[in-house]
C-alpha atoms as one frame of an Amber mdcrd trajectory, in Angstrom:
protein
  -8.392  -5.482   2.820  -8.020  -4.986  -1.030  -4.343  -4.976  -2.351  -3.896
  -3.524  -6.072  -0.994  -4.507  -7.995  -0.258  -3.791 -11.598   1.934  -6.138
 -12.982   1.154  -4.808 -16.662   3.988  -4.468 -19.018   6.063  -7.534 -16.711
   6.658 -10.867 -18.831   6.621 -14.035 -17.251   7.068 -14.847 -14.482   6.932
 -11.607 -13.194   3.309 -11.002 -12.400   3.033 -14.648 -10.571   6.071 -13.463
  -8.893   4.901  -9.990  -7.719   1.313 -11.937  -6.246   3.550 -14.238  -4.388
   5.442 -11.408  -2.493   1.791  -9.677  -2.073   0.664 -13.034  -0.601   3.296
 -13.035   1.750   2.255  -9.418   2.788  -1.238  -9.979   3.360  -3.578 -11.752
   5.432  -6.221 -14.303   5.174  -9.055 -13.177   3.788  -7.613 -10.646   2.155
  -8.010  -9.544  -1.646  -5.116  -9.720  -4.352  -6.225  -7.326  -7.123  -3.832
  -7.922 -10.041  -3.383  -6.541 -13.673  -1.449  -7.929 -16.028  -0.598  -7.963
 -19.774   1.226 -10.900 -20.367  -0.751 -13.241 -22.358   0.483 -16.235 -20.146
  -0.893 -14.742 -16.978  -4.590 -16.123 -17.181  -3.540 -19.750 -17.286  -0.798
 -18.764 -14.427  -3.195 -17.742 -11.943  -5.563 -20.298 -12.351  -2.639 -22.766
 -11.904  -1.302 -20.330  -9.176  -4.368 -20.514  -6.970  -5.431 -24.295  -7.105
  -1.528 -24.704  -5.634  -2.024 -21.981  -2.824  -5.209 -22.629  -1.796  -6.325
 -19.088  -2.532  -9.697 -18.424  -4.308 -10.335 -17.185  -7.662 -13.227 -14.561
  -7.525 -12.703 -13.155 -10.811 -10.926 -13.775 -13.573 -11.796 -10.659 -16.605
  -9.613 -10.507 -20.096 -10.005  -6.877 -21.451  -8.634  -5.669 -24.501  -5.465
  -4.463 -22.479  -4.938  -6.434 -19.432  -6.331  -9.071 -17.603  -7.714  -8.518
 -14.116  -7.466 -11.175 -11.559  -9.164 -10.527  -8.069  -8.092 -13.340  -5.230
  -9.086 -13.932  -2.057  -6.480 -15.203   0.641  -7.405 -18.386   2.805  -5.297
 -19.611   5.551  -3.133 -22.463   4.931  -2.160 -24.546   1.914   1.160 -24.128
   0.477   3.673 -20.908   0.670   4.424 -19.501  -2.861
């Protein structure tokens, strides 16, 4: 299951915050879809996902917003 959110127009931390509560919400294997404006949020997630566990599948700066898509994997640590 694919879960959207749009973290656009949240500073940091904010959007690392909102994917941690949509973490804790989904399963594993599921998909975190995030967009985000804040111009820290690309180096975040990176840093975000090698301390979960979860997997980066894509990682796109537009002109606007950054999309982040993130697949869930069991264990690793709670964040």
């Amino acid at each position: 299951m694919e879960h959207r959110i749009d973290a656009r127009g949240m500073k940091c931390p904010r959007p690392i915050v909102e994917l941690a509560k949509a973490r804790r919400r989904a399963a594993p294997g599921d998909v975190l879809a995030i967009d985000a404006d804040d111009l820290a949020f690309a180096s975040d997630v990176v840093a975000w996902c090698e301390a979960t566990g979860a997997e980066l599948l894509d990682l796109i700066r537009g002109e606007d917003a950054t999309h982040a898509r993130i697949k869930l994997h069991s264990g690793g640590p709670s964040r």
